[in-house]
Residue frames as a rotation matrix with the C-alpha (Angstrom) as fourth column:
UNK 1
-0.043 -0.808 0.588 -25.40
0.533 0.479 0.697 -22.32
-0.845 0.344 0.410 59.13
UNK 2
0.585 0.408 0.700 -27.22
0.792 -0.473 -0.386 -20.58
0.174 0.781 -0.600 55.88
UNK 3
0.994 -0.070 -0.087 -26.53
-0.038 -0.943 0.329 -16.99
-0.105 -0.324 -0.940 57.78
UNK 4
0.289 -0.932 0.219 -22.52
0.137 0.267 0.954 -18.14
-0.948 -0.245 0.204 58.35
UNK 5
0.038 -0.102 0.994 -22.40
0.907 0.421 0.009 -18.80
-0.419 0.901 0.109 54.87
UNK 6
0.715 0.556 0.424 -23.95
0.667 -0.723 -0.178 -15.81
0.208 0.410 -0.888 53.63
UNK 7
0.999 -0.031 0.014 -21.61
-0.031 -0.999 -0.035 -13.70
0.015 0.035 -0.999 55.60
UNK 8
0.154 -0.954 0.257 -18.42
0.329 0.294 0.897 -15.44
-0.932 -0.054 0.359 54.91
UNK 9
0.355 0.249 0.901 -19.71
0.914 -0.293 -0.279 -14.67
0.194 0.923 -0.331 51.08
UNK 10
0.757 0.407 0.511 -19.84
0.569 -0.795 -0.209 -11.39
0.322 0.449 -0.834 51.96
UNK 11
0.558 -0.773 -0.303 -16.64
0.125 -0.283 0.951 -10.84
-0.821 -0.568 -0.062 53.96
UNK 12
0.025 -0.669 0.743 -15.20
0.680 0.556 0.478 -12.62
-0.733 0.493 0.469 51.20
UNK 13
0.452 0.490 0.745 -16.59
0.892 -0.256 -0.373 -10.34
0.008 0.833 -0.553 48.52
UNK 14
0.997 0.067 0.034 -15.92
0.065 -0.996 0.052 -7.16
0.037 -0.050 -0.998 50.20
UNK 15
0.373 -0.927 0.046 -12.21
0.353 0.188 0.917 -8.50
-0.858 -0.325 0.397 50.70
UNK 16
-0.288 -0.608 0.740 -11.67
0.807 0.262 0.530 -8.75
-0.516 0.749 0.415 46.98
UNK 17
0.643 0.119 0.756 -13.37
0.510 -0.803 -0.308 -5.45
0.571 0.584 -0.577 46.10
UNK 18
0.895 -0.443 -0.052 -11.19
-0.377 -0.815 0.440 -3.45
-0.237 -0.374 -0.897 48.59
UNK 19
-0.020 -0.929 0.370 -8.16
0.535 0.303 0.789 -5.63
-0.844 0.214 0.491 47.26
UNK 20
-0.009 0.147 0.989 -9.21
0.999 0.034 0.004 -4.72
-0.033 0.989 -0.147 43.78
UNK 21
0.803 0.491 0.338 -10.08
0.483 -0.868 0.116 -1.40
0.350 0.071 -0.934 44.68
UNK 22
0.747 -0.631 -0.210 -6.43
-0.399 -0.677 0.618 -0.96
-0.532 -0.378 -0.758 46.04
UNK 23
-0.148 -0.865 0.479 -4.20
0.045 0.478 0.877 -3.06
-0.988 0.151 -0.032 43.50
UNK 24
0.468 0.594 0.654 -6.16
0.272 0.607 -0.746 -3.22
-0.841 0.527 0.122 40.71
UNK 25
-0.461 -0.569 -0.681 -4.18
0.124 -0.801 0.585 -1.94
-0.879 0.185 0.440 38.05
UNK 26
0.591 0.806 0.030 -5.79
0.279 -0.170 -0.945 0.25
-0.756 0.567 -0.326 35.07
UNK 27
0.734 -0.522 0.435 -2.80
0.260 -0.377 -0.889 1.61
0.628 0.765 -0.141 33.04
UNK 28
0.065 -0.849 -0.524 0.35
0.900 -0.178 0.399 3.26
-0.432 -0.497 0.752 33.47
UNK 29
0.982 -0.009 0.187 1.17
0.047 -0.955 -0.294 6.93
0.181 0.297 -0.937 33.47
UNK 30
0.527 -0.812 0.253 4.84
-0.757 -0.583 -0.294 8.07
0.386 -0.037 -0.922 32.95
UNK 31
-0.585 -0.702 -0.406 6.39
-0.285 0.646 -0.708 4.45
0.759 -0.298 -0.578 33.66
UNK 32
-0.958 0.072 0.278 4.25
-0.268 0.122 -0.956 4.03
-0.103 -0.990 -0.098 36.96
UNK 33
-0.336 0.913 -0.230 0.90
0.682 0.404 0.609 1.70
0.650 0.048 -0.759 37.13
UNK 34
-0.368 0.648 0.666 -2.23
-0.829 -0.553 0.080 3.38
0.420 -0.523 0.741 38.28
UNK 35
-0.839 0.528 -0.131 -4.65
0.536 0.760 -0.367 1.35
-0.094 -0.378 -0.921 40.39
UNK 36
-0.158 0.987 -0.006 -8.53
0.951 0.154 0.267 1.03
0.264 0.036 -0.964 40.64
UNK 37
0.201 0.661 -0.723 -8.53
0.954 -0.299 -0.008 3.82
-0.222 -0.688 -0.691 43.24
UNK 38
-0.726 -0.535 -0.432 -6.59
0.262 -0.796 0.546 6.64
-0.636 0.284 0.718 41.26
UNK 39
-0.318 0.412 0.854 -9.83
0.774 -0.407 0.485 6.83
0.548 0.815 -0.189 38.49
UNK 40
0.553 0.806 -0.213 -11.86
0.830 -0.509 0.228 9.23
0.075 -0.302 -0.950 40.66
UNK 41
-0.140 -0.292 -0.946 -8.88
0.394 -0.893 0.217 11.58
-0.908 -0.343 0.240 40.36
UNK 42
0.873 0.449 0.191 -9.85
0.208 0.011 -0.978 13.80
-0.441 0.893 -0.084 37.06
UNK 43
0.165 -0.914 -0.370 -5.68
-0.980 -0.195 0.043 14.35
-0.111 0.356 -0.928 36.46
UNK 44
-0.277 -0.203 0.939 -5.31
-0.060 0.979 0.194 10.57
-0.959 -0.002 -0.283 36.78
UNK 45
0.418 0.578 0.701 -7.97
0.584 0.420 -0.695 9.92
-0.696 0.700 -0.161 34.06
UNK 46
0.511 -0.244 -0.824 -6.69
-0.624 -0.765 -0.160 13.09
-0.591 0.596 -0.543 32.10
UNK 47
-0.549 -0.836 -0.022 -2.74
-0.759 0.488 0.431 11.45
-0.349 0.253 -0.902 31.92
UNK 48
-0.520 -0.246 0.818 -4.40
0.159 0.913 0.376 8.04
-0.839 0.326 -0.436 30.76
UNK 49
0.783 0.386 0.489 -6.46
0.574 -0.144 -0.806 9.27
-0.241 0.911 -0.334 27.83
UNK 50
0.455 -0.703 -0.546 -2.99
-0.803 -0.589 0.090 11.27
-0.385 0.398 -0.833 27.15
UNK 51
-0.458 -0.702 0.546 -0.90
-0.451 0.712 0.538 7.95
-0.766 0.000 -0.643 27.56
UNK 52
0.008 0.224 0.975 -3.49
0.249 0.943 -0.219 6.51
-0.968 0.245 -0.048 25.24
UNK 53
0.897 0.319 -0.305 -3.71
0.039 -0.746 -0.665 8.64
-0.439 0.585 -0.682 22.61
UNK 54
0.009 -0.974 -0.227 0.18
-0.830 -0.134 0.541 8.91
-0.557 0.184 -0.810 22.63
UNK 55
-0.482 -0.530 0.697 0.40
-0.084 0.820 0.565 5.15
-0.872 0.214 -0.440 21.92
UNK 56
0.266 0.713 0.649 -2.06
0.580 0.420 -0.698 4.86
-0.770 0.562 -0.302 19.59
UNK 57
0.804 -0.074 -0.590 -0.41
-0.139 -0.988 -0.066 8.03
-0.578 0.135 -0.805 17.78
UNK 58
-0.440 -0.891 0.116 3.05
-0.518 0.357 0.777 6.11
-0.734 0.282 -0.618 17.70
UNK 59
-0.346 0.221 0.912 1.21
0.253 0.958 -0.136 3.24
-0.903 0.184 -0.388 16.36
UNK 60
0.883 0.374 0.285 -0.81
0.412 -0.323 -0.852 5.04
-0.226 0.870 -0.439 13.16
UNK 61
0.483 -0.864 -0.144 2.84
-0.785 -0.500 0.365 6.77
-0.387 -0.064 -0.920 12.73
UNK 62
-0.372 -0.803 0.465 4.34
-0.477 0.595 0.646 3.40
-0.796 0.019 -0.605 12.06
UNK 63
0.603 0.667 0.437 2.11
0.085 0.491 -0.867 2.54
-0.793 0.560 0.239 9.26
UNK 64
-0.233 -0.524 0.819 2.94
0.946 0.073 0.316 2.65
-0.225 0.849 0.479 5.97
UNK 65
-0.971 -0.021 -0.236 2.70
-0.059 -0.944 0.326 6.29
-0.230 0.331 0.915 4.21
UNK 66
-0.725 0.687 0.053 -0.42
0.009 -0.068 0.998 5.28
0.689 0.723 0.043 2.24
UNK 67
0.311 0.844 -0.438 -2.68
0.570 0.203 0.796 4.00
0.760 -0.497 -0.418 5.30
UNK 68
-0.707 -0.333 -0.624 -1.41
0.705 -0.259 -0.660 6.87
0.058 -0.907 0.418 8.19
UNK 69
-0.889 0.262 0.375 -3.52
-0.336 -0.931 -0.144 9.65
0.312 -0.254 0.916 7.30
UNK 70
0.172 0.939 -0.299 -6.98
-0.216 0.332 0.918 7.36
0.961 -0.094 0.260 7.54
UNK 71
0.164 0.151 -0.975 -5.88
0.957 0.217 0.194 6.24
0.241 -0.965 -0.109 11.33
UNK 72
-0.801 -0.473 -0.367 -4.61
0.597 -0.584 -0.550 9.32
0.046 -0.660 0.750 12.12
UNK 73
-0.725 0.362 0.585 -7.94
-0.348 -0.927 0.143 11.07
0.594 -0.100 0.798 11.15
UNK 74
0.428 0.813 -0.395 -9.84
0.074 0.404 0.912 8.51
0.901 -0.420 0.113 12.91
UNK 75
-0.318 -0.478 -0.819 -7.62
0.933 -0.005 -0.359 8.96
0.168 -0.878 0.448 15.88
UNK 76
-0.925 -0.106 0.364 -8.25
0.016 -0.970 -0.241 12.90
0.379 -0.217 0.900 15.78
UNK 77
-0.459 0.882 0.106 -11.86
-0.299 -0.266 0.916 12.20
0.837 0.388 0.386 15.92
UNK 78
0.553 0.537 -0.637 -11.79
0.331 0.560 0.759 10.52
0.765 -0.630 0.132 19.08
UNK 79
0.412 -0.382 -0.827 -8.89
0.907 0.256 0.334 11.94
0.084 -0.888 0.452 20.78
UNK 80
-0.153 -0.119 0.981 -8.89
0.923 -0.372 0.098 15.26
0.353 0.921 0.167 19.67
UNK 81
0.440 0.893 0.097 -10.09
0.036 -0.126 0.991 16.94
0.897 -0.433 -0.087 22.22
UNK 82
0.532 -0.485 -0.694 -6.99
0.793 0.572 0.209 15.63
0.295 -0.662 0.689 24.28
UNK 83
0.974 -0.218 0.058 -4.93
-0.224 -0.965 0.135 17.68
0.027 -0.145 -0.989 26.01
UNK 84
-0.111 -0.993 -0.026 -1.32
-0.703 0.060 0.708 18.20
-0.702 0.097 -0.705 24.39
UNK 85
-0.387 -0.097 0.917 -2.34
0.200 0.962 0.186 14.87
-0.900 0.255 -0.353 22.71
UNK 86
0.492 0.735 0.466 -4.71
0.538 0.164 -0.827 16.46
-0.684 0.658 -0.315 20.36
UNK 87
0.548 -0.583 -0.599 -1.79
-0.391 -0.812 0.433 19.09
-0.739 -0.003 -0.674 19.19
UNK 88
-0.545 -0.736 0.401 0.39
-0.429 0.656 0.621 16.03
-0.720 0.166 -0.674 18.09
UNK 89
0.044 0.445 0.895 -2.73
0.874 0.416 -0.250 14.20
-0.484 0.793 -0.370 16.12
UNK 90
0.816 0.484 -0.316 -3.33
0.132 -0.688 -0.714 17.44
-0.563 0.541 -0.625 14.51
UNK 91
0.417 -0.617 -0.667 -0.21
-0.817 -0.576 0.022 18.18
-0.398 0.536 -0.745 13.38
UNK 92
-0.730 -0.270 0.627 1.33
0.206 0.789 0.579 14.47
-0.651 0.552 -0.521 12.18
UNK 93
0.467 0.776 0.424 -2.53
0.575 0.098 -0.812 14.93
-0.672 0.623 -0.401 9.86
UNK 94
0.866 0.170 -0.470 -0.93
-0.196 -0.749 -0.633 18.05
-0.460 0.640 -0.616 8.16
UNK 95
-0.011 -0.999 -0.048 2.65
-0.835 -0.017 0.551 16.79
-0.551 0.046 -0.833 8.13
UNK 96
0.154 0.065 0.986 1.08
0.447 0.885 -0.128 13.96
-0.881 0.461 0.107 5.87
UNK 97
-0.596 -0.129 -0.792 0.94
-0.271 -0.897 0.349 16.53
-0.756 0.423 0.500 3.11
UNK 98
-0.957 0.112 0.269 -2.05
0.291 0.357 0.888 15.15
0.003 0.927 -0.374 1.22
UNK 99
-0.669 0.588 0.455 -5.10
-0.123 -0.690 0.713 16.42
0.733 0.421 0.534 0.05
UNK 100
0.205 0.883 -0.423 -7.53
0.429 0.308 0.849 14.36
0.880 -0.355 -0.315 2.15
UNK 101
-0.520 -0.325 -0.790 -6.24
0.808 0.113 -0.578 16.18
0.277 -0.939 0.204 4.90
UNK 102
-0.951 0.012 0.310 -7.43
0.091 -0.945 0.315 19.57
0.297 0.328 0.897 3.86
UNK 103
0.036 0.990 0.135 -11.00
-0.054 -0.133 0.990 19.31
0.998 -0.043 0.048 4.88
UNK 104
0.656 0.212 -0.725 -10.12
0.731 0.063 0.679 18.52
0.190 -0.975 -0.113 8.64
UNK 105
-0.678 -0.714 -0.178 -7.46
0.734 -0.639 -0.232 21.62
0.051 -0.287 0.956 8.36
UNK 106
-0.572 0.558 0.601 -10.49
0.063 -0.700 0.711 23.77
0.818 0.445 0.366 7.31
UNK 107
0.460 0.789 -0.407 -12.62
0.548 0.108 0.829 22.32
0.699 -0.604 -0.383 9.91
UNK 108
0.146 -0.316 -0.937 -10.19
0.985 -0.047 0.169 23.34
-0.097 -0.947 0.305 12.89
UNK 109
-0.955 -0.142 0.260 -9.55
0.193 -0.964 0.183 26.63
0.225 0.225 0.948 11.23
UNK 110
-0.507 0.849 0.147 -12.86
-0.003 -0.173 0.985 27.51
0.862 0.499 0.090 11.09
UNK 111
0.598 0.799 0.061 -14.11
-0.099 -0.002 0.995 26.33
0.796 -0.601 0.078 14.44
UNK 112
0.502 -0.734 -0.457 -10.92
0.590 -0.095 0.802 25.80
-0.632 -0.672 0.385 16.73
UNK 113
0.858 -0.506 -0.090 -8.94
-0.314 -0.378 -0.871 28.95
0.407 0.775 -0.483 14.96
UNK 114
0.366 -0.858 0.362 -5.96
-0.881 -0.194 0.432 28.66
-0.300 -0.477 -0.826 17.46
UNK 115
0.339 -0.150 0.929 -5.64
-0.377 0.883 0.280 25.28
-0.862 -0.445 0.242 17.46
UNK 116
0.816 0.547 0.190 -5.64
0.233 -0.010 -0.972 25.38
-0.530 0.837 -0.136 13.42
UNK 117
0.938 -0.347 0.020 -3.51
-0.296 -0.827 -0.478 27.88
0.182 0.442 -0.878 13.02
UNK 118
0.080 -0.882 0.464 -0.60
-0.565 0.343 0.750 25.96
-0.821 -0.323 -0.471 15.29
UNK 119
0.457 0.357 0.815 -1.64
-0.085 0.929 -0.359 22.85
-0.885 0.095 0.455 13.80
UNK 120
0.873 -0.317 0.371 -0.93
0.391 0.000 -0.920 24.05
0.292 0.948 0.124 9.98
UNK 121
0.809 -0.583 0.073 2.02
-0.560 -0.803 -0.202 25.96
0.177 0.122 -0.977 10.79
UNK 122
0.135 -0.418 0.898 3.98
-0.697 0.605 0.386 23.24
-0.705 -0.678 -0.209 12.47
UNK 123
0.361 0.304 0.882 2.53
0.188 0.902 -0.388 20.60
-0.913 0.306 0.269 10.05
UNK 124
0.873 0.489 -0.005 3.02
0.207 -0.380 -0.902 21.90
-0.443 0.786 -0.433 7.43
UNK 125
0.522 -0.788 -0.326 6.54
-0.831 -0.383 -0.404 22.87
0.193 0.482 -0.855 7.90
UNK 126
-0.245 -0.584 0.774 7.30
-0.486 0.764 0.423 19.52
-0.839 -0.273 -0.471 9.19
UNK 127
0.598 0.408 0.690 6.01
0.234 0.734 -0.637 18.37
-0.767 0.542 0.344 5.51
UNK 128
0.990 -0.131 -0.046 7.91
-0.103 -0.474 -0.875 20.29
0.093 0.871 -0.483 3.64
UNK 129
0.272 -0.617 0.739 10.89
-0.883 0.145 0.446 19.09
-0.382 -0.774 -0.506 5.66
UNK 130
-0.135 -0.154 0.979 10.04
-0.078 0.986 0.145 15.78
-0.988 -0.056 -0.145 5.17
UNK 131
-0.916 -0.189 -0.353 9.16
-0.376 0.099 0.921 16.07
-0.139 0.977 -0.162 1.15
UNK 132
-0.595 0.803 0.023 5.62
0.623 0.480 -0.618 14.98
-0.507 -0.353 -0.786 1.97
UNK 133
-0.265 0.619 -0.739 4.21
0.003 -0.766 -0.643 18.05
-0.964 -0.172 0.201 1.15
UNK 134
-0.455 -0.135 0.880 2.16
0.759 0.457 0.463 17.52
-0.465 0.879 -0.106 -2.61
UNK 135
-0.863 -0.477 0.167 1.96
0.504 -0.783 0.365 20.33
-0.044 0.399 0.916 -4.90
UNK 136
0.106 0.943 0.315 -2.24
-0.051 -0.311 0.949 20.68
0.993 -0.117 0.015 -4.90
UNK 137
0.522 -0.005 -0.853 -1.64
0.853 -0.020 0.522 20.46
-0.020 -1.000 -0.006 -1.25
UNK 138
-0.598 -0.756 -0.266 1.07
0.793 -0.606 -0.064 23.43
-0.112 -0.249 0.962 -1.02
UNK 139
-0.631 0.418 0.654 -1.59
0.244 -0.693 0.678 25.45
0.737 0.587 0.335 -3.53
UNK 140
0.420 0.906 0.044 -4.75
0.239 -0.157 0.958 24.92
0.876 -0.392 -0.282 -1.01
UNK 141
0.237 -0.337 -0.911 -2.17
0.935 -0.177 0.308 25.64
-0.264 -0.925 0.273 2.18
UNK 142
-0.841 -0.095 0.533 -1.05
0.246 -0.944 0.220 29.29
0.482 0.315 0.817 0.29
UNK 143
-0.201 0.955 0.219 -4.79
-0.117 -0.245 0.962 30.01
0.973 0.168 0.161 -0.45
UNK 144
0.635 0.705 -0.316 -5.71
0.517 -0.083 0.852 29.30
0.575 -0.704 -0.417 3.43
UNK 145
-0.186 -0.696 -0.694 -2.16
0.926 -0.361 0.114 31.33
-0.329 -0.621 0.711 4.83
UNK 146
-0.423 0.143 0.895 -3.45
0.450 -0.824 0.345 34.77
0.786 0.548 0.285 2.28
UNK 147
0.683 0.614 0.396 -6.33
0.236 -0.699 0.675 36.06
0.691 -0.368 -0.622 4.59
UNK 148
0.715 0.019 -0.699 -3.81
0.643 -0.411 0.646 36.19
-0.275 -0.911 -0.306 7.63
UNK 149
-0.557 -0.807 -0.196 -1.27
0.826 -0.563 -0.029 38.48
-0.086 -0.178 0.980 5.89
UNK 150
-0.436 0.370 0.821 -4.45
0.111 -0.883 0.457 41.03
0.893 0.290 0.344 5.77
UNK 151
-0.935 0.209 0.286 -5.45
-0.331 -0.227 -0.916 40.15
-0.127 -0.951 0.281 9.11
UNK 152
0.186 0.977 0.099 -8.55
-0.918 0.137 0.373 38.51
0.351 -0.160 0.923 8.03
UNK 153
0.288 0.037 -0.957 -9.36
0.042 0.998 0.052 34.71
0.957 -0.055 0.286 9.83
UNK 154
0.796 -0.071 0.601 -8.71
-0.605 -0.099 0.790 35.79
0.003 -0.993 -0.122 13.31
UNK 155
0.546 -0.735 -0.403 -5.22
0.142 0.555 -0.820 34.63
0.826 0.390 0.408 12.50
UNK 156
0.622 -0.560 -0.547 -2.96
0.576 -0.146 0.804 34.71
-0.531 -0.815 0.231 16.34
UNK 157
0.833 -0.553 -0.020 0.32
-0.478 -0.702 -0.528 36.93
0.278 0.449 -0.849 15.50
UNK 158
-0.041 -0.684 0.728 2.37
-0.253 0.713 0.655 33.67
-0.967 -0.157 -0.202 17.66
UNK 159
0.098 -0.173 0.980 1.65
0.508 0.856 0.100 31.98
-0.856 0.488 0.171 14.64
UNK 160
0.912 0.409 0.023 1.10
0.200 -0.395 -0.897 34.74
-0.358 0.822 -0.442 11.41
UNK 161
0.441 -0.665 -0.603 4.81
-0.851 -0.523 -0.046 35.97
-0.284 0.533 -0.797 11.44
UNK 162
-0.128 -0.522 0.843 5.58
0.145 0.831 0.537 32.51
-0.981 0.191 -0.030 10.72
UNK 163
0.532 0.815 -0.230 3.81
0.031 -0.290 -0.957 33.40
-0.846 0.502 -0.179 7.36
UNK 164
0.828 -0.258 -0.498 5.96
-0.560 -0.420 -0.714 35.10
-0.025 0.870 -0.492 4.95
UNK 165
-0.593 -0.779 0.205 8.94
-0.728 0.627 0.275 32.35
-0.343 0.014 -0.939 5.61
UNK 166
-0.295 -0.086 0.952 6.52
-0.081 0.995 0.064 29.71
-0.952 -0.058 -0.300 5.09
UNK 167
0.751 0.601 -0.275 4.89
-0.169 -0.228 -0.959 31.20
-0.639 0.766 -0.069 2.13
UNK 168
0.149 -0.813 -0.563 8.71
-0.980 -0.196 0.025 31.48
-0.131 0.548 -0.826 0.57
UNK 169
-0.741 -0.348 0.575 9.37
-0.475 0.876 -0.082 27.72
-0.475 -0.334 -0.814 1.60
UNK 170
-0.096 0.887 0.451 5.82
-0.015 0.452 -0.892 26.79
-0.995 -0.092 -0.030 -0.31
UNK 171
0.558 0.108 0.823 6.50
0.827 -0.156 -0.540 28.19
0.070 0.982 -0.176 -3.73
UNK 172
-0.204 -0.681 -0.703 9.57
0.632 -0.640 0.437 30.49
-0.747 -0.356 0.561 -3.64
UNK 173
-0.886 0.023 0.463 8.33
0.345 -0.634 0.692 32.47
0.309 0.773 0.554 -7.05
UNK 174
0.085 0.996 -0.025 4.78
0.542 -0.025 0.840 32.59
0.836 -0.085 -0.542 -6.25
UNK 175
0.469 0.049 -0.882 5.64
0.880 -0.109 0.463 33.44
-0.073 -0.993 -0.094 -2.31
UNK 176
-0.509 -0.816 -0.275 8.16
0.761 -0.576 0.298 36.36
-0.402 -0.058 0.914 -3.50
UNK 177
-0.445 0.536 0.717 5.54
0.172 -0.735 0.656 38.28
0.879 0.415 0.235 -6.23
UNK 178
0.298 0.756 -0.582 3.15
0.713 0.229 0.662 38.11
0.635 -0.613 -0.471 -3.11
UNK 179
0.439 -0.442 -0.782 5.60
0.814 -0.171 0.555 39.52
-0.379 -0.880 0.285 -0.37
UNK 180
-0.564 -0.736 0.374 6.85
0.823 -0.464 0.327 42.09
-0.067 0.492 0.868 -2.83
UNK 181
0.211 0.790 0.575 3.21
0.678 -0.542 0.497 43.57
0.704 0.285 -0.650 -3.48
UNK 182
-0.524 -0.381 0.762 3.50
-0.159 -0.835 -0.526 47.42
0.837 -0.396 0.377 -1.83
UNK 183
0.350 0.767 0.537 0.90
-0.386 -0.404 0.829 46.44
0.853 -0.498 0.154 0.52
UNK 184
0.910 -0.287 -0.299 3.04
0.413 0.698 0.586 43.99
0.041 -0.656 0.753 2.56
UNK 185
-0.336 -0.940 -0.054 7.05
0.922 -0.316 -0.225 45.49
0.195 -0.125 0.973 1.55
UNK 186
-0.134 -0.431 0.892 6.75
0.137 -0.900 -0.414 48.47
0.981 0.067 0.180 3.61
UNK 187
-0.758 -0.495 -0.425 7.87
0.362 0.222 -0.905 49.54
0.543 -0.840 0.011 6.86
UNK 188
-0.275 0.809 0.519 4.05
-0.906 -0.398 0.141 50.63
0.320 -0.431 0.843 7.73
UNK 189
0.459 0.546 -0.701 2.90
-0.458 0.821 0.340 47.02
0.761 0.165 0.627 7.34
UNK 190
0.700 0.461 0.546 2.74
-0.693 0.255 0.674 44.58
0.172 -0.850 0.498 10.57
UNK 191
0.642 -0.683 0.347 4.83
0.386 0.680 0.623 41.65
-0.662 -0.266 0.700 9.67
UNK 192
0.983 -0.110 -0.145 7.36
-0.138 0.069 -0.988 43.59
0.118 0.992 0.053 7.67
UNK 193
0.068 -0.612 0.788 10.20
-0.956 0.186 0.227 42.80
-0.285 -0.768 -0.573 10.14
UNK 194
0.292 0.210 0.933 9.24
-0.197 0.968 -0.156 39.02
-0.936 -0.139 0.324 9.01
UNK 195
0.981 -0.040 0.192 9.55
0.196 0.230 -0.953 39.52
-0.006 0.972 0.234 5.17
UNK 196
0.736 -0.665 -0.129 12.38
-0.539 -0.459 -0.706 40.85
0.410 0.589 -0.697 5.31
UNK 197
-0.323 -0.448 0.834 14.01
-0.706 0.701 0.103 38.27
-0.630 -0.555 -0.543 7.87
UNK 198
0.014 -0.145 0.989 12.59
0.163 0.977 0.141 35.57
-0.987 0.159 0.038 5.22
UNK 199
0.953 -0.290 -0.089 14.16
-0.243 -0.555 -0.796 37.16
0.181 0.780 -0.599 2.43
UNK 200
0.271 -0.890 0.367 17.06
-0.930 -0.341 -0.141 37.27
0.251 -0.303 -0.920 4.11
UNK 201
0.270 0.243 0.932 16.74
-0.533 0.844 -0.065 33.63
-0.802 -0.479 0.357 5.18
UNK 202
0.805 0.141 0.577 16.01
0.479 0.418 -0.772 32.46
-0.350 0.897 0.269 1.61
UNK 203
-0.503 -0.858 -0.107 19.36
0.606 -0.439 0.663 34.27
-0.616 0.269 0.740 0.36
């Protein structure tokens, strides 16, 4: 009778792990629940540390102005790393336009350059958009956009000819002496297609 027991237990057991193991559900990706048996795929797991990341993103996004940049850098710090997701935390950080951001812009410059370089370029212009962007903040974004109009900072060229438009769009006196200097207005010089196209922009 004991034995009977025992392996009704265990029928029983293994019933509800192969149920679990085929229904359970762990999240949802794109509208559509995952189950138990989708973790072992490493695209499955990818998409849900995307999906999470997204939400949590939205969420630190809906804060007030004052408390977004503290979730959002604690969000970078964990989900940073994400793919596509980490693009989005990076750039909402820069598109806060305040100072405390500046030390994680350095950091990614510095050790992720690419990733940096999008990151400000994007962010940055989505602050200045948005009026976000504060004036010791504009100064320390100049001062880190200078080295790439010499080529120095392993600066991408997807992202450098953005440069001399954003430099104009940062401080439109300050960005013009700059772009005027002989080393940059002449038709030897790399991005001078760009100055002149944000010149022309800027009237």
């Amino acid at each position: 009778m004991k034995f009977v027991y025992i392996l009704i237990s265990a029928v029983t057991l293994a019933a509800a792990g192969y149920a679990a193991w085929q229904w359970l559900p762990i999240g949802t990706v794109h509208g559509r629940t995952v189950r138990l048996r989708e973790w072992f795929s490493s695209n499955t797991r990818l998409q849900l540390r995307v999906g999470k990341a997204d939400q949590i993103l939205k969420a630190c996004l809906a804060l007030p102005r004052e408390q977004q940049l503290a979730a959002l850098l604690a969000l970078e710090q964990k989900y940073g790393e994400v793919f596509l997701s980490g693009d989005k935390i990076r750039r909402a950080i820069v598109a806060t336009g305040q100072d405390a951001s500046l030390p994680a812009i350095r950091r990614w410059l510095q050790n992720v350059p690419h990733l940096g370089q999008r990151a400000l370029i994007s962010g940055v212009e989505e602050a200045l958009r948005s009026g976000r962007a504060a004036p010791h903040f504009r100064i320390q974004v100049l001062q880190m956009l200078l080295p790439a109009l010499d080529g120095h900072g392993d600066w991408s060229s997807v992202y450098a000819d953005h440069i001399p438009a954003l430099l104009l769009k940062l401080d439109p006196a300050w960005g013009e002496r700059v772009l005027k200097s002989p080393e940059y207005l002449n038709p030897d010089y790399d991005y001078f297609d760009d100055i002149l196209n944000a010149f022309s922009a800027t009237g």
